[in-house]
N, C-alpha and C positions, 0 to 999 in steps of 0.2 A: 469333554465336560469333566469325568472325573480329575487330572490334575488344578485344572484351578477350581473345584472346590475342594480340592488335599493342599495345595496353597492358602486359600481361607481358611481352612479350620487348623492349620498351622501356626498362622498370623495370630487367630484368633486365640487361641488355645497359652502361644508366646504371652501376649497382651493380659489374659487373664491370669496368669502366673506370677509376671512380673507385679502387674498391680494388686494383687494378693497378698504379696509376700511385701511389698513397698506400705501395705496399712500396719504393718506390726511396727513400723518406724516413725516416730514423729518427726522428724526432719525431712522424709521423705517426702512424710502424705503435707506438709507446709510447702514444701515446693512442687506438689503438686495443685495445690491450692492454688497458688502463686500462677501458675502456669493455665489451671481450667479460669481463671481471671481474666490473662492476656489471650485466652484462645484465639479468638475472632479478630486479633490485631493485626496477625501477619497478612492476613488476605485485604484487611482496610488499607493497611500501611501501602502495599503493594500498589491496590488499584489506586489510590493517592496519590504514589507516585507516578502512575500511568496518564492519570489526565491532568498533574503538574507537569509533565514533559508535555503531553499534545498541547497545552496550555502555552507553554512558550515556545513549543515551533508554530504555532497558526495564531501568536497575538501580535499584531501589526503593531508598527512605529505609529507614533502620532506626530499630528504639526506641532502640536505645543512644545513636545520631546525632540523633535527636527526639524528646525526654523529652517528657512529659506537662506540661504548663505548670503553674505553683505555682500560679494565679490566676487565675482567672476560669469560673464554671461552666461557662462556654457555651463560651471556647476548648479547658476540658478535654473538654467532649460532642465539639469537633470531630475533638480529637484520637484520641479511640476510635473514630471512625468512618473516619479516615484506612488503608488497605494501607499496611503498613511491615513487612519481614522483621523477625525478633526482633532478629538481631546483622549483624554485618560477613559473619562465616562464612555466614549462611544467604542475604543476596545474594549474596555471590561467587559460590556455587553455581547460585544461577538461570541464572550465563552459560552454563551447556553444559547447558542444559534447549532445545532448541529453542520446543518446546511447554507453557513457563510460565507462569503466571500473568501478570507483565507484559507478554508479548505480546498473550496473548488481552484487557488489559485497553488495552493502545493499539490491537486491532483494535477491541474495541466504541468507542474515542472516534470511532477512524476510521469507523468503520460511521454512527453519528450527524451527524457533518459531513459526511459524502464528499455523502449525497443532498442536502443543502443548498446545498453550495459550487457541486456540480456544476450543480443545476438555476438555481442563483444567477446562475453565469456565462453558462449560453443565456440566461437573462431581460436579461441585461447587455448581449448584442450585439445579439439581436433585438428585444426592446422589448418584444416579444410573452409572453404567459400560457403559463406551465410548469404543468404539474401530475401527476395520475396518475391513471387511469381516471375522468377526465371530471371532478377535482376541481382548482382551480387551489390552487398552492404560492406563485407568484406575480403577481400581479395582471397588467392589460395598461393605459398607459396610465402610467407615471410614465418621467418626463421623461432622456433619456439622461444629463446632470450628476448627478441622484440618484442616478443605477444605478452610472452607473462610481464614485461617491463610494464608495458604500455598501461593493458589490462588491471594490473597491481597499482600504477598509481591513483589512477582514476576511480580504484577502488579506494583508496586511501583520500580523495577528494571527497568523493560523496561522502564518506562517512563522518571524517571532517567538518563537513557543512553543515549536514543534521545532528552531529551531535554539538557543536557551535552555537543551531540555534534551538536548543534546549538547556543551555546555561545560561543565567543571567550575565549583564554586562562585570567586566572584570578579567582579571589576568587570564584563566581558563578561557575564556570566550577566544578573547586573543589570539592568543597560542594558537587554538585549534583552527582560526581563521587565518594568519598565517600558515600553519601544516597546510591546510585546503588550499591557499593559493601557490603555495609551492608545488605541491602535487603536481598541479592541473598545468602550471607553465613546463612542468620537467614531463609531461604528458606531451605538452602540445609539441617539444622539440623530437619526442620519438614518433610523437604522430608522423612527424615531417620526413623524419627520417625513414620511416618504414610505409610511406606513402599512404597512409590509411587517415583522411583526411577526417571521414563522416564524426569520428570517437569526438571531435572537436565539437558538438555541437551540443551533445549532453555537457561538455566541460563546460559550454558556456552559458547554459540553464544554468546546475548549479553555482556558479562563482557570481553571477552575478544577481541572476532571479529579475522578477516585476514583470511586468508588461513591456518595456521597453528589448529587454534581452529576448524574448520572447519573440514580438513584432520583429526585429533585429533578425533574430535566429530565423525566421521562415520569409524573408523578403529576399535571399540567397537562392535557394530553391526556386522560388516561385516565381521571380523575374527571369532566370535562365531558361525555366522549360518553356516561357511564354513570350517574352517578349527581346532575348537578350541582354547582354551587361551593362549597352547603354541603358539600360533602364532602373538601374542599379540607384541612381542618386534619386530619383523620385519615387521608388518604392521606400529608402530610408525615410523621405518625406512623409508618405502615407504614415510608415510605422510609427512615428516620432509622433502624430498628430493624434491616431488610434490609440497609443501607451498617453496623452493627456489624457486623453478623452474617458479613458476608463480612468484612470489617476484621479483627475475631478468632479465623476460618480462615486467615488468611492468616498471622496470626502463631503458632498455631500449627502452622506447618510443611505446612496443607493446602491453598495458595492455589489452586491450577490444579481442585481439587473444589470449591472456596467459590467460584469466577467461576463454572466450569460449570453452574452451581446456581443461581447469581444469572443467570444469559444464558437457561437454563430458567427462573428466575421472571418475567423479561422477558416471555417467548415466551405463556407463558403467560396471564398479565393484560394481553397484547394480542387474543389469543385471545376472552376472556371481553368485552375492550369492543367489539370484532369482533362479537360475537352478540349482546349484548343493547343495545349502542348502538342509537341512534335517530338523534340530532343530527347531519347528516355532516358537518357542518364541524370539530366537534373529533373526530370516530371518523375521518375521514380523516386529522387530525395523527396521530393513536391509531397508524396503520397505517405513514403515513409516517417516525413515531422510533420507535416499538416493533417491532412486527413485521419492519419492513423492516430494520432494524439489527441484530434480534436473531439473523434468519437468516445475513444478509451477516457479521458478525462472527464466525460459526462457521468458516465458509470460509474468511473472511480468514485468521483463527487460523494453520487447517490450512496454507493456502498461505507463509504468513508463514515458519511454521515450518517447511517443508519447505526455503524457500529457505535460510534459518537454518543448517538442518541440513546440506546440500549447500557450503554459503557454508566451514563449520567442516572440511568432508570436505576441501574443493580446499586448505585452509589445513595440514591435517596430509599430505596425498601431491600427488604432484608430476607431472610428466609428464603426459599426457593427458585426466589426470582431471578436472579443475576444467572444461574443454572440453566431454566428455560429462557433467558432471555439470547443465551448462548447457543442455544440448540433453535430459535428464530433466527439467530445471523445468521446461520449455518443455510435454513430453507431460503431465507432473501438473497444472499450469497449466488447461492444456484440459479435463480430466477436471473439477479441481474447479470449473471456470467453467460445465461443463454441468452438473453437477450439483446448484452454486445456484440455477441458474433454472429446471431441475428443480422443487427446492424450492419457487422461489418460485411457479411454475404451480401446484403441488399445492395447498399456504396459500391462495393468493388463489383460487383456485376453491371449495375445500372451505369457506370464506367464505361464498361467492356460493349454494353448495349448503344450508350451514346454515342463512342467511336465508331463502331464496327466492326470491331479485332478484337482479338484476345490481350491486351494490356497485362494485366492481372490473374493468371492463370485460378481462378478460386476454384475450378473441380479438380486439381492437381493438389492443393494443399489440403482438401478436404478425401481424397482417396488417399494419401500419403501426409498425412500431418508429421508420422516422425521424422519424416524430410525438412520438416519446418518449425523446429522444436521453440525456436525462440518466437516465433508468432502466437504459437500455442502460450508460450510461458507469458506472452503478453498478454495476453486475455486474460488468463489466468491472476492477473493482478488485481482484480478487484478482490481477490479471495484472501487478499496478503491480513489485510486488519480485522478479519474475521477468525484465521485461526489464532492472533495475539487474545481477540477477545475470549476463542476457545478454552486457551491456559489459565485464565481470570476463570472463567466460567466453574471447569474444576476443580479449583483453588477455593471456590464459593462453599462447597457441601459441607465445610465445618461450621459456617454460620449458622445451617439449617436446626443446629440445637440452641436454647438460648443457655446463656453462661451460666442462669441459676439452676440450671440444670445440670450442667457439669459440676458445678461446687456443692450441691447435694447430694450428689453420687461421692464425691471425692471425699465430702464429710462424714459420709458411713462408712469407708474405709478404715476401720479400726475394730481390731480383733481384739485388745483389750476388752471391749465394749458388749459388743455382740461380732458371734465369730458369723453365725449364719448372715446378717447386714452385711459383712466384709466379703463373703459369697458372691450376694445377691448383686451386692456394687459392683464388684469386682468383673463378676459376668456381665453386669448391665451396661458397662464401662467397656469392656471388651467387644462386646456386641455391635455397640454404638460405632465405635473408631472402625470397625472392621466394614462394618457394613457402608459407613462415610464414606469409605476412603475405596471399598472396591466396588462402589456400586459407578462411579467413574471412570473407573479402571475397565473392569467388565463392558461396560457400556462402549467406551469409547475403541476399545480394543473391540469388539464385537464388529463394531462399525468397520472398522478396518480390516480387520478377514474380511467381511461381505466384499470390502472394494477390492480386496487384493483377488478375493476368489472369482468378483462378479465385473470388476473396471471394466472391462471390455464390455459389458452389456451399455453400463452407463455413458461408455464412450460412441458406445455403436447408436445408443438412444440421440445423444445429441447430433451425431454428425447424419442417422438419416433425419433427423428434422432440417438440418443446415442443409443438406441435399433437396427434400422437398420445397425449401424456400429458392433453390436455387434454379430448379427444374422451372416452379411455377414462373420463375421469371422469363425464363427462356434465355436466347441471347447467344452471343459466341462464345463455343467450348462448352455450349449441354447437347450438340447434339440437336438441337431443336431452331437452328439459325440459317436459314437458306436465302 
């Protein structure tokens, strides 16, 4: 306790000196006038810019803006299968939906890449086999140049694409969408080269997105573990009909029930290659792009949205709010993160229960999660737009003064005048910034010793709840299966 408050009264003591000595100057105290004017602008500007970027990654093409091409059958099948609002009007509208259809449809890209990227990256530093209840994702055994190759471009894809689609149409756009498809082609060639086929499937989320890549992306998996490759050409069928079918919910006016719909037929015929697959090397992809995407993306959704919704709250009211509305993501946060793995304990057991075997070892990852760091980190993803909202959140405490408030204080800074005013300002002014600025500080740092001191309580808290849900279910690999 004692250094940070000999740090405070440091800060404090700095601040009431300078601005003390800053009232005997009029050019001073005019620029700081100037300055308690624009107070409250860096944190608007900021969060402005934050939901102008969500803004155009989650505002959909329209038909009026993408007509049906005159030529070509096959580019007019693509284009019916494309998500596009009807007009201008019915995007504009999506902005003050939290819970839209284009969120929930960049949470399922994210839900598809995240377990890739993620598990991509531990393969990257360690060298060593990723996988998921005993099945490898990535091999052990290729060479550190391949990995960081591989790894590095597909990093330079994704970040390409998202920041692509948060610039308006224009050279910028461009550019950055060509970088993103060059990536991902010089990706796909060391994929091939370094046999690591799975990286391929995030590459082709983001390149090309919608329901169609999608459907696409999980008819591979899904026909191999269940049916074999002849069955290849009439799963593209399904998918091609499925990617309409929400594509023409969505235009008219039903999008957030035509995903729901598609993320339940996901969930579903991963289900089904869950129980009657045999082959586990594709009924593993089966689990790892279907199932595991289709649950994480529901969450995502929710969590996406709520920060969404919170983000839009702190943008219409003032004072305090935008601060606690950040310390509510934070409890919703926690909620939706247990109750993903919740989820995903329930699934992959009831799995293991249907079969009758251990498929999915889930009391292996739950007695040794740091064996399984990229599963953990995948759950962990609904907590991603919670801590951006956190940085806005602390970025808030300067609003909580109003400006004529600053410029009253700044206008008695003048020793000319009255010395004792230029005092009283001077410490009122001091007092104020000091207390702003560490009462977040303090706060947030608090919180973090407790996790650094106490993590292991709060971890040990989730995973015996994840254990009593897994007990209660019984089944193979609790022990309780005869």
């Amino acid at each position: 306790m004692g250094l940070p408050v000999a740090l405070m009264a440091a800060v404090w003591f700095l601040a009431y000196s300078s601005l003390k000595e800053a009232g005997g100057h009029d050019g001073d105290r005019a620029r700081m006038m100037t300055l308690a004017t624009r107070l409250h602008r860096p944190y608007k500007a900021t969060l402005e810019a934050v939901l102008r970027w969500l803004e155009r990654i989650l505002m959909p093409d329209t038909v009026t803006n993408t007509p049906m091409p005159d030529k070509g059958w096959f580019d007019r099948l693509i284009w019916r299968m494309e998500p596009l609002a009807q007009d201008e009007a019915a995007a504009l509208a999506l902005r003050d939906k939290p819970w839209s259809w284009p969120v929930l449809n960049f949470a399922l890209r994210v839900a598809l890449a995240y377990p890739i990227v993620i598990s991509g990256h531990q393969w990257m530093l360690s060298g060593s086999a990723t996988g998921l209840g005993g099945f490898e994702l990535f091999p052990e055994g290729v060479g550190w140049l391949w990995r960081v190759a591989l790894i590095g471009l597909i990093d330079i894809g994704f970040l390409a694409g998202i920041l692509a689609s948060a610039f308006p149409d224009g050279a910028w756009k461009s550019r950055l969408k060509g970088l993103q498809v060059g990536a991902l082609v010089l990706a796909l060639a060391f994929s091939v080269v370094s046999a690591v086929a799975l990286i391929l499937a995030g590459a082709l989320v983001f390149a090309v997105g919608g329901p169609l890549a999608l459907a696409l992306l999980l008819a591979g998996p899904l026909v191999l573990a269940v049916a074999g490759p002849l069955a290849f050409a009439g799963a593209l069928a399904v998918a091609g009909a499925v990617a309409g079918a929400v594509a023409l919910g969505v235009r008219k006016g039903h999008g957030t029930v035509s995903y729901l719909l598609y993320l339940s037929w996901i969930f579903g015929v991963g289900l089904v290659a869950a129980y009657f697959g045999r082959d586990t090397g594709p009924l593993m992809w089966s689990i790892a792009l279907v199932l595991l995407p289709s649950i994480n993306a529901l969450f995502d959704w929710l969590s996406y949205g709520f920060t969404i919704w919170l983000l839009q709250m702190g943008r219409r009211k003032r004072g305090v709010w935008p601060f606690l509305a950040g310390i509510a993501d934070i409890a919703m946060a926690a909620l939706i993160f247990a109750a993903l793995a919740t989820a995903l304990v329930v699934t992959f057991q009831q799995i293991n229960i249907w079969r009758g075997e251990v498929l999915i070892d889930v009391r292996e990852i739950l007695d040794d999660p740091g064996a399984h760091l990229w599963v953990v980190a995948m759950v962990a993803s609904t907590l991603l737009p919670t801590m951006v909202h956190l940085g806005l959140a602390a970025f808030s405490v300067i609003t909580w003064v109003p400006v004529g408030v600053w410029q009253g204080l700044v206008a008695r800074l003048n020793s000319d005048r009255s010395a004792v005013l230029t005092h009283l300002s001077a410490a009122s002014l001091a007092t104020i910034l000091t207390g702003l600025y560490a009462l977040p500080v303090v706060g947030f740092g608090a919180v973090a010793v407790l996790l650094w001191r106490h993590s292991a309580w709060v971890l040990d808290g989730y995973l015996w709840w994840l254990r009593e849900v897994l007990m209660w279910m019984g089944g193979p690999g609790t022990g309780l299966w005869s």
